[in-house]
Backbone as XML, in Angstrom:
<?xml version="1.0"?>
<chain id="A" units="angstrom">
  <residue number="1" name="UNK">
    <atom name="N" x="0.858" y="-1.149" z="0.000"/>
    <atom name="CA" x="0.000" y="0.000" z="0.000"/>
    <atom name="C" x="0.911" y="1.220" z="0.000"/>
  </residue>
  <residue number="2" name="UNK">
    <atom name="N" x="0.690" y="2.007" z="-0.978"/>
    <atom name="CA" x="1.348" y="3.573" z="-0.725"/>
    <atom name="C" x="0.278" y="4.524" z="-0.835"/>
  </residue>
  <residue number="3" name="UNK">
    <atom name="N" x="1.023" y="5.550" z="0.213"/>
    <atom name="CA" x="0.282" y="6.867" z="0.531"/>
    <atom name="C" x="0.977" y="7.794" z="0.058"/>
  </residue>
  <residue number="4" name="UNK">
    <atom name="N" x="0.801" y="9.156" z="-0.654"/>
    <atom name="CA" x="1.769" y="9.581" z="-0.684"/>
    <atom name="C" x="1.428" y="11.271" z="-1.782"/>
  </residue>
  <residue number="5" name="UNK">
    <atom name="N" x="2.277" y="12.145" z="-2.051"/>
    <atom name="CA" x="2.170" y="12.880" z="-3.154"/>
    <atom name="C" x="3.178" y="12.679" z="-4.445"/>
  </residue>
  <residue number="6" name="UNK">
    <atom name="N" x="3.173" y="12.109" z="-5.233"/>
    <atom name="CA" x="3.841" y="12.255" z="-6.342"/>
    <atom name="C" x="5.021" y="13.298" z="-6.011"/>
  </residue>
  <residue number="7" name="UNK">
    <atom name="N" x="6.104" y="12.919" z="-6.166"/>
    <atom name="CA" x="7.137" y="13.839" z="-6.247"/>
    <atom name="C" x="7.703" y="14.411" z="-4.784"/>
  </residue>
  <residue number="8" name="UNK">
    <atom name="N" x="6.671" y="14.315" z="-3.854"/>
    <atom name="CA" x="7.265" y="14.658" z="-2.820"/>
    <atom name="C" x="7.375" y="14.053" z="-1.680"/>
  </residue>
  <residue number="9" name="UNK">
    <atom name="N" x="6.204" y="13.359" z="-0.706"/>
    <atom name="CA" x="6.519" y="12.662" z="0.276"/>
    <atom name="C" x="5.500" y="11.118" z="-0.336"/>
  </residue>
  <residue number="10" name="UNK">
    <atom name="N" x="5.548" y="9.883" z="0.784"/>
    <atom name="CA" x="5.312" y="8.724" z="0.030"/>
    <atom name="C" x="5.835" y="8.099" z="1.679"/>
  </residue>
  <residue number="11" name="UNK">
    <atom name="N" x="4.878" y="7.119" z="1.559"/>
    <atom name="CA" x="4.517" y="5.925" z="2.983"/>
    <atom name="C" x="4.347" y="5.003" z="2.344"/>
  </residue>
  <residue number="12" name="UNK">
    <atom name="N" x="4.874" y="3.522" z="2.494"/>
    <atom name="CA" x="5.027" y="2.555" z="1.801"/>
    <atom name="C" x="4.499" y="1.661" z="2.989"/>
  </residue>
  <residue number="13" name="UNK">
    <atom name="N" x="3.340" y="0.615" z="2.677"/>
    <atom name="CA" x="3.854" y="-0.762" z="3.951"/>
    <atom name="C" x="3.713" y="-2.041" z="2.626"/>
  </residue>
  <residue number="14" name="UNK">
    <atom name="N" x="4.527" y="-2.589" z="2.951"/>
    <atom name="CA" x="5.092" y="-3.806" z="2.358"/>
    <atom name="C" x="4.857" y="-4.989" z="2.888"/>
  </residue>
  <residue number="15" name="UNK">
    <atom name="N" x="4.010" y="-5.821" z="2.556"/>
    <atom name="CA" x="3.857" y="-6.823" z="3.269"/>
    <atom name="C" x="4.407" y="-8.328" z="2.386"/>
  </residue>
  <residue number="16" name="UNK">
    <atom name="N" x="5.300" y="-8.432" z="2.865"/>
    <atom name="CA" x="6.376" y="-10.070" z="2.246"/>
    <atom name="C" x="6.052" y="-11.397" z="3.054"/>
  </residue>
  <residue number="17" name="UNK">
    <atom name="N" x="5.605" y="-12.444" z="2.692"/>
    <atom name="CA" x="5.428" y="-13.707" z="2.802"/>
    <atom name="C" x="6.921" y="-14.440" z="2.926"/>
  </residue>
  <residue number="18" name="UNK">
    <atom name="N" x="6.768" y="-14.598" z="3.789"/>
    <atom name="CA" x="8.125" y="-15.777" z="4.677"/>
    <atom name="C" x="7.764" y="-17.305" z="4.731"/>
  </residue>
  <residue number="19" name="UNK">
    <atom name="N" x="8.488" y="-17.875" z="4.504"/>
    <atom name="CA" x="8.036" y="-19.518" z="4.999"/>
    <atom name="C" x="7.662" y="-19.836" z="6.857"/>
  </residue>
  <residue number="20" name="UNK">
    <atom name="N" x="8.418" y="-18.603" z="7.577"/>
    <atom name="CA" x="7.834" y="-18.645" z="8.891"/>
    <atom name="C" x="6.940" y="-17.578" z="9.074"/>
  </residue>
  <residue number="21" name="UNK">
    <atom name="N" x="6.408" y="-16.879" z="8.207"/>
    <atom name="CA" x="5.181" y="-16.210" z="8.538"/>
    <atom name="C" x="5.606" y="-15.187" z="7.698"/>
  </residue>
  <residue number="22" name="UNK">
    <atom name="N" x="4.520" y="-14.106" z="8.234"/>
    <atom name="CA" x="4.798" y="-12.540" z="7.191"/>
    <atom name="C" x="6.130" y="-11.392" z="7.776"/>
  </residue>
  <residue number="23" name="UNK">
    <atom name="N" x="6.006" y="-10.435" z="6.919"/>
    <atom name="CA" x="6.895" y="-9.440" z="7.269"/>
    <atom name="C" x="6.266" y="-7.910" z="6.920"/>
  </residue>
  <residue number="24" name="UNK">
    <atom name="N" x="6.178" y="-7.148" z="7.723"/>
    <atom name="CA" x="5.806" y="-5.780" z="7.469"/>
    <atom name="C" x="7.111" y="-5.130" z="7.176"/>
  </residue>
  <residue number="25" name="UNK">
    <atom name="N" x="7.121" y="-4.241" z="6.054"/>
    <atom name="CA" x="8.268" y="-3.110" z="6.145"/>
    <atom name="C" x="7.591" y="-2.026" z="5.713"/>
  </residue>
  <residue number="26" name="UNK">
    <atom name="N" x="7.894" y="-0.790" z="6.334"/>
    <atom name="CA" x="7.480" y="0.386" z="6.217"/>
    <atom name="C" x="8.220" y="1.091" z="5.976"/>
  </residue>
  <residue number="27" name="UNK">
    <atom name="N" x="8.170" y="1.751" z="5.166"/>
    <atom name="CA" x="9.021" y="2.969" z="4.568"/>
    <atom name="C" x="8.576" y="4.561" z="4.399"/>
  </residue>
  <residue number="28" name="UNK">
    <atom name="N" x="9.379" y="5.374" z="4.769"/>
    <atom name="CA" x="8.853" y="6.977" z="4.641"/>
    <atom name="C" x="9.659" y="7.680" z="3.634"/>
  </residue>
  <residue number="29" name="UNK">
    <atom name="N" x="9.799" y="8.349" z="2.666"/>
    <atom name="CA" x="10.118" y="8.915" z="1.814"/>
    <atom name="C" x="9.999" y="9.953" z="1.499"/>
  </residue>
  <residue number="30" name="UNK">
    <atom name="N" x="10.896" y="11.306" z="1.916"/>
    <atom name="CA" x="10.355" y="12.790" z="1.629"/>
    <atom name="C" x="11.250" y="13.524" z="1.248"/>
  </residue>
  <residue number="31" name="UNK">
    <atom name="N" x="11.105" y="14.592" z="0.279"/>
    <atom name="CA" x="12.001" y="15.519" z="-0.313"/>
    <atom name="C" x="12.025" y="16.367" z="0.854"/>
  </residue>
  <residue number="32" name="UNK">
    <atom name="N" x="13.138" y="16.820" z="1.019"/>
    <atom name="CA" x="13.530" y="18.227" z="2.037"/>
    <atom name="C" x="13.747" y="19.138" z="1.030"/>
  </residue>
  <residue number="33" name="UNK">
    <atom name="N" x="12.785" y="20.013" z="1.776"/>
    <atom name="CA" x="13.216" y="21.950" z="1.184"/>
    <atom name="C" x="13.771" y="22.483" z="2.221"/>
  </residue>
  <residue number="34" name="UNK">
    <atom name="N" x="14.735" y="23.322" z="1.554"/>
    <atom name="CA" x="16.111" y="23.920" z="1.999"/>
    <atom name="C" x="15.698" y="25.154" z="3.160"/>
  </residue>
  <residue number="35" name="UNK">
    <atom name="N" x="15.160" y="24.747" z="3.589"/>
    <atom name="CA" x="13.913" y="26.356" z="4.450"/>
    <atom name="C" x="14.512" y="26.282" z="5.793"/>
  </residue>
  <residue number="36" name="UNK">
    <atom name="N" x="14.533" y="26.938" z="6.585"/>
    <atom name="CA" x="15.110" y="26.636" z="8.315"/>
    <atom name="C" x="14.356" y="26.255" z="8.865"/>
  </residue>
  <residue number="37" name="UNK">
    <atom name="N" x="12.720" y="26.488" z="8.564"/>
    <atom name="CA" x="11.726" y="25.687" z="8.717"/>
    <atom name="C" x="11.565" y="24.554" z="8.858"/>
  </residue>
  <residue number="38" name="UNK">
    <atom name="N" x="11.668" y="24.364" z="7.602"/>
    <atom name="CA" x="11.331" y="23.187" z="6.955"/>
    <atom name="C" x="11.794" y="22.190" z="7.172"/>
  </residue>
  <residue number="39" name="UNK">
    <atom name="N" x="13.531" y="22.255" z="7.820"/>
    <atom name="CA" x="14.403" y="21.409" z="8.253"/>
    <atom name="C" x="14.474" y="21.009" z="9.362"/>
  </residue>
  <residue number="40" name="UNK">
    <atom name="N" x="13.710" y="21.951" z="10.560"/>
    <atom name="CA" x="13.462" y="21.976" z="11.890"/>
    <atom name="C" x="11.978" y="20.810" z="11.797"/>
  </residue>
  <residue number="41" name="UNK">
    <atom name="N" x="10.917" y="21.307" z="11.299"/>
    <atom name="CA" x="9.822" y="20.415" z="10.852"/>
    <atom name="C" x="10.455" y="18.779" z="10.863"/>
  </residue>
  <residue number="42" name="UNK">
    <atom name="N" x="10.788" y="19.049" z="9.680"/>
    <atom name="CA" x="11.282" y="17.557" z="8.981"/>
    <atom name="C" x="12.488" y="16.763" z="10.855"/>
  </residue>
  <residue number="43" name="UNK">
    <atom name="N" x="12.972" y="17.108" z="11.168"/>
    <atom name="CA" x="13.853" y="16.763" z="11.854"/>
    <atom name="C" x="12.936" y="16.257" z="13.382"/>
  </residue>
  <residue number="44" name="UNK">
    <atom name="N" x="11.646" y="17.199" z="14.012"/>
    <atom name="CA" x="11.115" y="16.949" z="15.107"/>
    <atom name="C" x="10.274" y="15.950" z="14.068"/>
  </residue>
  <residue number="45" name="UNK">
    <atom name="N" x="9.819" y="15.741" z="13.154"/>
    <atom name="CA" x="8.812" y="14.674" z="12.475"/>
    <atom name="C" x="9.583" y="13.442" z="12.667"/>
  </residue>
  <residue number="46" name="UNK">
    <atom name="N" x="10.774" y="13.481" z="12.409"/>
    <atom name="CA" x="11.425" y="11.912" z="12.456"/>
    <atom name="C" x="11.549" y="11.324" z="13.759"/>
  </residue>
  <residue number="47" name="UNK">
    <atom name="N" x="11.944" y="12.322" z="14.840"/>
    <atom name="CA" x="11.824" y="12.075" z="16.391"/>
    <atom name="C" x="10.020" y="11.387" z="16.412"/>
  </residue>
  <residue number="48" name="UNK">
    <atom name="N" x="9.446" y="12.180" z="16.261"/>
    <atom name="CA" x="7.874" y="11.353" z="16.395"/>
    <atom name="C" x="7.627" y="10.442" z="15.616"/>
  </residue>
  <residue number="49" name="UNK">
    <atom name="N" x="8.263" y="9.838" z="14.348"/>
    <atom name="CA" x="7.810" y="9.206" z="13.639"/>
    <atom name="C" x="8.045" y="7.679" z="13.523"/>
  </residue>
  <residue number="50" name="UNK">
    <atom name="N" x="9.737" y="8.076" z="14.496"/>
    <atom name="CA" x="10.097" y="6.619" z="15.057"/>
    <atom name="C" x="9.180" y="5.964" z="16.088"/>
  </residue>
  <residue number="51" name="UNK">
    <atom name="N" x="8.833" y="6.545" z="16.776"/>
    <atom name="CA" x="8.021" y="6.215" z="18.369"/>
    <atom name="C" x="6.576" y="6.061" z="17.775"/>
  </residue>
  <residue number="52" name="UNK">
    <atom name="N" x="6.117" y="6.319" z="16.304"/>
    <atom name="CA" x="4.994" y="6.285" z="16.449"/>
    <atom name="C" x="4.348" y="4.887" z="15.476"/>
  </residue>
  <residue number="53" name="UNK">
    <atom name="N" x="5.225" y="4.919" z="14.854"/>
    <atom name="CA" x="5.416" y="3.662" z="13.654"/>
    <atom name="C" x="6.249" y="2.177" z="14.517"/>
  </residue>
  <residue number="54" name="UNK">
    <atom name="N" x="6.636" y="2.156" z="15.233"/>
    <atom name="CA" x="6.873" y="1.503" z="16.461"/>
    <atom name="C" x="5.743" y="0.914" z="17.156"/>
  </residue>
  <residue number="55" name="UNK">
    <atom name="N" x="4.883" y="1.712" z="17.531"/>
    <atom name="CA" x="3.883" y="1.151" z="18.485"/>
    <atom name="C" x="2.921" y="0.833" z="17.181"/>
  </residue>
  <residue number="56" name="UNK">
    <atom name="N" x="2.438" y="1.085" z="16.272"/>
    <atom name="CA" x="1.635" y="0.702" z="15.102"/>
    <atom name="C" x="2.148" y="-0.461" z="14.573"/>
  </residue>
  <residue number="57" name="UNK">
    <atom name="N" x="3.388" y="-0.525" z="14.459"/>
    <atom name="CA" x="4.110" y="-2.300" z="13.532"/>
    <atom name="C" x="3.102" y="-3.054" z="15.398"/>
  </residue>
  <residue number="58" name="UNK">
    <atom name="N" x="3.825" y="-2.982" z="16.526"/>
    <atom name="CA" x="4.060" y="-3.978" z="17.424"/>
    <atom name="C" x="2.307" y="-4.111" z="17.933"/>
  </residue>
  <residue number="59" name="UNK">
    <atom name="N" x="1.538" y="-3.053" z="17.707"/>
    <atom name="CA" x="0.088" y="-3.179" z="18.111"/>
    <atom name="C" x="-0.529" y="-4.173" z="16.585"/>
  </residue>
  <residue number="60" name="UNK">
    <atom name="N" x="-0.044" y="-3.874" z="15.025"/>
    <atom name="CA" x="-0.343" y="-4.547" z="14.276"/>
    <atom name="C" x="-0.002" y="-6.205" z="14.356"/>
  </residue>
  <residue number="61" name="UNK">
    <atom name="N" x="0.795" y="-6.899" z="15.127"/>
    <atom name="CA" x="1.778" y="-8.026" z="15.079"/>
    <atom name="C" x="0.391" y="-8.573" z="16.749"/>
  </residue>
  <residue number="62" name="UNK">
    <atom name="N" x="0.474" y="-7.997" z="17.423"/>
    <atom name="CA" x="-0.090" y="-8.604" z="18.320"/>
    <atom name="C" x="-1.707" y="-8.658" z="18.061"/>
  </residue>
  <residue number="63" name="UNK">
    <atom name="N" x="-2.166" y="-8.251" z="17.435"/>
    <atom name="CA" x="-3.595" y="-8.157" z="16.544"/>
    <atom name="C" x="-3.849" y="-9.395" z="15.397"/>
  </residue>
  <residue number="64" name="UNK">
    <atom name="N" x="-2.465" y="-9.257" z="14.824"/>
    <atom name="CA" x="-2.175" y="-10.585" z="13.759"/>
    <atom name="C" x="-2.315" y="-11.854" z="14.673"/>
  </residue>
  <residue number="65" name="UNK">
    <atom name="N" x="-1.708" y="-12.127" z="15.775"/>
    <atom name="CA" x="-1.326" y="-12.874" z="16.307"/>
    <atom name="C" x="-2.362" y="-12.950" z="17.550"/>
  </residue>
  <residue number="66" name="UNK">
    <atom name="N" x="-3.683" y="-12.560" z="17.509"/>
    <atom name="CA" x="-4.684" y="-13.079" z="18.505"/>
    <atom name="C" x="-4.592" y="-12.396" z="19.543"/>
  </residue>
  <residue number="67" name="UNK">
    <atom name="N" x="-3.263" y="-11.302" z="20.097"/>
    <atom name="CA" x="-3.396" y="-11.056" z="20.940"/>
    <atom name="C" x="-4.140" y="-9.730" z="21.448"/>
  </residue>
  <residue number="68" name="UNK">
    <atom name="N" x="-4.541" y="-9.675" z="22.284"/>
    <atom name="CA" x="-5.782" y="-8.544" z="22.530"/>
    <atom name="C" x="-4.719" y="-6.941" z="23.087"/>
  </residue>
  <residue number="69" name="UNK">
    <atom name="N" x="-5.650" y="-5.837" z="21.837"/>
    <atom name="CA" x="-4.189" y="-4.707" z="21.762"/>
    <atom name="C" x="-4.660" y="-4.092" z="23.259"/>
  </residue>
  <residue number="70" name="UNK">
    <atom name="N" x="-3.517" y="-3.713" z="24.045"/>
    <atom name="CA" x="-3.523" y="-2.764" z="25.109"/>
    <atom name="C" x="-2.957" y="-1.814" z="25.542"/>
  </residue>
</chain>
């Protein structure tokens, strides 16, 4: 599945078939503009984006796997 704008940013989840089960990979993809802004933006987004795509893979895996999300 991709989300995304043409040309500029783009969210990928990838889902691959294993002989021991599946695999999620997620990917983020974004052009940086050269702005002081923009770079400050982009930079606190990746701090949140780790912590947040984190709890979404490990709440998705325990959902796969029967277990009740909490």
């Amino acid at each position: 599945m991709i989300w995304g704008t043409p040309g500029d940013t783009s969210w990928v989840w990838q889902l691959d078939a294993r002989p021991d089960g599946a695999r999620v990979i997620t990917r983020i993809r974004s052009r940086i503009r050269w702005q002081p802004i923009s770079i400050a933006y982009s930079v606190l987004m990746e701090i949140g984006d780790f912590w947040m795509i984190r709890k979404m893979l490990l709440n998705l895996r325990d959902r796969a796997e029967g277990r009740s999300a909490v």
